[in-house]
N, C-alpha and C positions, 0 to 999 in steps of 0.2 A: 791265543784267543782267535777266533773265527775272525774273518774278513767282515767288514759291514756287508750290508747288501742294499746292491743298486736302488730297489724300491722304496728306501730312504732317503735318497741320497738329492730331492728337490730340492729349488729355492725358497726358504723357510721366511713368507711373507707375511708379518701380521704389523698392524701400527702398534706400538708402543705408549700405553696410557699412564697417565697421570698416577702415580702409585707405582709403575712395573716395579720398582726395583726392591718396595717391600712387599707386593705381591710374591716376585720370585723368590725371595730368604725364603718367607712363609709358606711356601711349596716347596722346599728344598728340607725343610722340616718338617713335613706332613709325615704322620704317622709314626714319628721318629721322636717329637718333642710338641705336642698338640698345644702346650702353653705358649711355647714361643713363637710356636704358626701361628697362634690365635693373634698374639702379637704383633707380629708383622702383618698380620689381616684387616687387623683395626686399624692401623697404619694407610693400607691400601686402600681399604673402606672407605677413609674420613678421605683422604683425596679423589677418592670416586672412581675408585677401578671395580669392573663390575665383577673379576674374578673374587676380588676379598669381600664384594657379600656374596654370592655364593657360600665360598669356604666358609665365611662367619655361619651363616646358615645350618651348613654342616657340623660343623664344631659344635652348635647350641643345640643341634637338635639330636647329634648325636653321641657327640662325646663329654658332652658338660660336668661327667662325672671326674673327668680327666685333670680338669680347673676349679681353683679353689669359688666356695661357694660367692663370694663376691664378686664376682670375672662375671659368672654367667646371667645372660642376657635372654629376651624372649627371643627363638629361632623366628617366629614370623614376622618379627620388623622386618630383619632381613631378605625374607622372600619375597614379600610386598616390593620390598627396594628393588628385588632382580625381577619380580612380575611386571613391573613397572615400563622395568628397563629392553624386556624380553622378546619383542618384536627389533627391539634395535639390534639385540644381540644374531637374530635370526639370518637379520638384511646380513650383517657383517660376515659371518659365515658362510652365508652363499655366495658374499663377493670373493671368496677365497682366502678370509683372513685366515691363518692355520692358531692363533691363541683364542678367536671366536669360535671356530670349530672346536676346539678341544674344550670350549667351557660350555659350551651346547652339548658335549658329549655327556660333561660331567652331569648338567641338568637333566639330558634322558637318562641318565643310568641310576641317578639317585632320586628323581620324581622332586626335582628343585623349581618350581614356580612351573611346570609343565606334567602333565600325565606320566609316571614311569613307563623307560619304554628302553629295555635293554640293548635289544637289535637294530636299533635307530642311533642309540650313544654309540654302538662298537662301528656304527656306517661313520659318523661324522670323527670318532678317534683315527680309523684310518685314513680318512680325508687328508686330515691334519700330521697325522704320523707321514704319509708318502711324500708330503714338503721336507720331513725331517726336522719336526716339532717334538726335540727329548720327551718334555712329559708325555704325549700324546704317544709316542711311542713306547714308553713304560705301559700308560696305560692300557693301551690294547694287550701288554704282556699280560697283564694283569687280568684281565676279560679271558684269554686263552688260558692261562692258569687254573683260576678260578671257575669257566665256563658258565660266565656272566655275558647271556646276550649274545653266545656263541658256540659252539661246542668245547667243550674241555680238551686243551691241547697242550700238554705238555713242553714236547717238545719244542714247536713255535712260540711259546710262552717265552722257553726259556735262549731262543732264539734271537728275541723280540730283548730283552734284559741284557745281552751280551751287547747289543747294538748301544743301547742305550749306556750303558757302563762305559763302552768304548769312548762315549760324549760326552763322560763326567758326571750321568745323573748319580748321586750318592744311593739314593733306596734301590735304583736296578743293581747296582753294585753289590748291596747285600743281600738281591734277593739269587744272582748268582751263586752268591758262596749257598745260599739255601739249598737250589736245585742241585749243587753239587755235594752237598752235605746231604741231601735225604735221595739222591737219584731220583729227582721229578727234572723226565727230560732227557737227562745225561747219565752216563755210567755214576753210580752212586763214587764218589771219592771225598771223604769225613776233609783229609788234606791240601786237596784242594779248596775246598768249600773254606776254611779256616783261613788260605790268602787273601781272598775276597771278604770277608769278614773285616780282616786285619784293616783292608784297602778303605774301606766303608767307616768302622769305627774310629780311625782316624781322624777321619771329620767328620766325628761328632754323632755319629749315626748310634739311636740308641739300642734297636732291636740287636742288629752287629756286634753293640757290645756285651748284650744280653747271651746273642748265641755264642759267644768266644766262652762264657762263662760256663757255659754248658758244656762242648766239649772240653775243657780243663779238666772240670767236674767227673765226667765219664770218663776219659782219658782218650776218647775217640774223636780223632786227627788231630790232636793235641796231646803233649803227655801229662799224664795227672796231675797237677796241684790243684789242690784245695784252695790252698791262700791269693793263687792267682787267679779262679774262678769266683772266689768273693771278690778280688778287687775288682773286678771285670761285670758282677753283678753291681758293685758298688756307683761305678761312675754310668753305668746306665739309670741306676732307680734313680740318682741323684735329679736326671732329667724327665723324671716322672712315668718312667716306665714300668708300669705298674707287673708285671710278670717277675720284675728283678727287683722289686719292690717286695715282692712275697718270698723270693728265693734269699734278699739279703736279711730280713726278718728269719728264716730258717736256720742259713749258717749263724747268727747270733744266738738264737737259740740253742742249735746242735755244737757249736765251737768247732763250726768245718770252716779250716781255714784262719779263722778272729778267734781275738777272746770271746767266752759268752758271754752275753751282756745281754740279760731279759728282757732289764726297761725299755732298751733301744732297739729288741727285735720287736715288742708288742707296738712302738712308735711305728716304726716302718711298718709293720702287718695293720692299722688301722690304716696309713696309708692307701697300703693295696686295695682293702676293702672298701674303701670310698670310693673305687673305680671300680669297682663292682667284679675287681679278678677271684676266681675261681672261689667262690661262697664257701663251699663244701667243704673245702681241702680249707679255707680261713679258719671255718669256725670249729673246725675239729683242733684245729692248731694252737688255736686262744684255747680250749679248755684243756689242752697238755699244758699251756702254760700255765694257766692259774694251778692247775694240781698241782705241779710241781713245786 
C-alpha cells in the first residue's frame, strides 16, 4: 500500500458532541446497512448531535425505501431541526472544527437546510480532510470519483481511499478493492480488488460482501463457486442490501449454488423491489416465476 501523504497528516480538531459515539457506528454503516445507520442516527438525534439530523434527513428523504414502512419519518422535521441549528454549525466550521467542516460539506453537497452547492462541500471536505478527518477524507475521494463539485479524477479518488483505508475507514476499504477490481485509478487487478473486499466485508461491510459474490460468480479474481457466491450474496441481502437481495432471489430461482426454492426467491425478490433495485430486470423475473 502507498505511504499516507503529508497533506493529511494535521491535528484532527473538532469537540466531541453529545451522541459522537452513535453518530460514528451510524457513519461507519452508511451506505453499507442504511437500517442500522438510521439507527444509530436516531440514537445521535435524540441526544442532539447535529450530524444525526442531518443523516436522518438524508436517510428519509432519500433512502426510506431502504426501511421498513414504519421506520420512516417526514425528512423536513429534520431539516428544520439542522435550519435551525445552521448558523451555529457555520460559526464552528470557520473556527476550525474539522466534524463541523465536514457536516457543512455534507449540507453543500446534498442541498440539507442550505442551497446545493457542490464546489463549496468539496472546499469545506478538504478543509476538514487536510486536519485528517477519515470521513472527510473518503469523502472528497468520493467527489473525485464520482466528479461531484470537482472534476472526475480517478486516480486521486482512489488515492484519496488508500489514505483513508490506511485509517480503518471500512467503506474506503472496499471502495479500494473496487478501483482495483474495475481499474478506476489503478492497474485493473479482479485479485487484488478481492483482498480488499475480504478486508472490508469482514466487518460487516455489505457492498464487499456483495462484490466477493460476484467475482465467485464470474470466476474473476476469485475461483468459481457458485455456492460460495450465494453465500456471500447471502449475508449481504441479509443486511438489506438490496442488489444481493435480487441476486440471492435469482440463485433460488436458478439453483446457482442452493437448492431452488421459489417461495423464498419470490420473498427476497419483493424485497429488492421495495428498494426500488432494478424494476426491469424484477418484473421480468416475477413473470418467469409465476410461468413456471
Amino acid at each position: 500500500d502507498d505511504d499516507d501523504d503529508d497533506d493529511f497528516e494535521g491535528e484532527c480538531k473538532f469537540v466531541a458532541l453529545p451522541g459522537q459515539e452513535s453518530f460514528d457506528q451510524g457513519l461507519s454503516m452508511w451506505g453499507s446497512d442504511f437500517r442500522t445507520a438510521a439507527t444509530h442516527m436516531r440514537v445521535a438525534a435524540r441526544a442532539g448531535h447535529i450530524g444525526g439530523e442531518i443523516y436522518l434527513f438524508r436517510v428519509f428523504s432519500t433512502y426510506a425505501k431502504t426501511l421498513p414502512p414504519t421506520e420512516v419519518q417526514d425528512p423536513e422535521v429534520w431539516r428544520e431541526r439542522v435550519a435551525a441549528r445552521l448558523g451555529w454549525l457555520q460559526e464552528q466550521a470557520h473556527r476550525g472544527d474539522a466534524q463541523m467542516q465536514f457536516l457543512l460539506g455534507v449540507c453543500l453537497h446534498f442541498g440539507v437546510a442550505v442551497e446545493q452547492d457542490g464546489r463549496k462541500g468539496v472546499w469545506w471536505h478538504a478543509r476538514s480532510a487536510r486536519q485528517g478527518h477519515v470521513p472527510s477524507i473518503f469523502g472528497l475521494g468520493h467527489c473525485f470519483f464520482h466528479g461531484t463539485g470537482v472534476g472526475r479524477d480517478p486516480v486521486t479518488a482512489f488515492h484519496l481511499f488508500q489514505i483513508a483505508a490506511q485509517r480503518g475507514h471500512v467503506s474506503s476499504t472496499c471502495w479500494v478493492g473496487y478501483c482495483y477490481d474495475l481499474g478506476e485509478g489503478v492497474a485493473q487487478n479482479p485479485q487484488r480488488g478481492a483482498q480488499f473486499y475480504r478486508r472490508a466485508a469482514a466487518r460487516g461491510e455489505a457492498s464487499s460482501q456483495f462484490n466477493l459474490g460476484v467475482l465467485s460468480a464470474s470466476g474473476m479474481g476469485l475461483p468459481l463457486d457458485l455456492a460460495q457466491a450465494a453465500a456471500h450474496y447471502q449475508r449481504s441481502a441479509r443486511q438489506g442490501y438490496a442488489p444481493a437481495q435480487l441476486n440471492v432471489a435469482i440463485c433460488l430461482q436458478e439453483a446457482g449454488g442452493v437448492v431452488r426454492d421459489r417461495q423464498r426467491a419470490l420473498a427476497w425478490l419483493h424485497r429488492a423491489r421495495r428498494q426500488g433495485e432494478d424494476c426491469t430486470q424484477c418484473l421480468a423475473f416475477l413473470r418467469s416465476v409465476y410461468v413456471s
